[in-house]
C-alpha positions in Angstrom: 84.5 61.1 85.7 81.6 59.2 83.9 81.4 58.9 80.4 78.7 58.6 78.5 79.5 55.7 76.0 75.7 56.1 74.0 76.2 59.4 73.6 80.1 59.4 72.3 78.7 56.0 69.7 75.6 58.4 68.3 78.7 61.6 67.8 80.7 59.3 66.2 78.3 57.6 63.9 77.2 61.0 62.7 80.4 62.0 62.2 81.1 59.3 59.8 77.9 59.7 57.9 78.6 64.0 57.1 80.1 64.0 54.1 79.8 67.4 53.1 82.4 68.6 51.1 84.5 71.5 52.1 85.8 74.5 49.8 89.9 73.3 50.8 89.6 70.4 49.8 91.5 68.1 46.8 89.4 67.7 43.5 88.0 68.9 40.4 86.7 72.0 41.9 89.7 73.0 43.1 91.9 72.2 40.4 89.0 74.9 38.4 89.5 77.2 40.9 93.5 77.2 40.5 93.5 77.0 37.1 91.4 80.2 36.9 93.3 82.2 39.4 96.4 81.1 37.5 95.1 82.5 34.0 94.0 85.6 35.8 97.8 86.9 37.4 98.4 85.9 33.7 96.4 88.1 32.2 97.2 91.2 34.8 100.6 90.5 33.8 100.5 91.8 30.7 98.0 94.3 31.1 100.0 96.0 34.2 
């Protein structure tokens, strides 16, 4: 089977320049988002 070693260089070259930032991962946006979710079972807690 023949590979095509251009091809596989160019995916992996634009793989290691996307650095988009996904919603699972570790940081200050998360951290927000578990912090909020945390105060919110608080808070239906003692209202239910």
């Amino acid at each position: 089977m023949h590979t095509n070693k251009r091809f596989i260089k160019s995916v992996v070259e634009a793989a290691a320049q996307a650095d988009v930032e996904m919603p699972w991962a570790r940081g200050k946006r998360r951290a927000a988002f578990v912090a909020k979710r945390a105060e919110a079972q608080k808070t239906s807690r003692k209202t239910g």
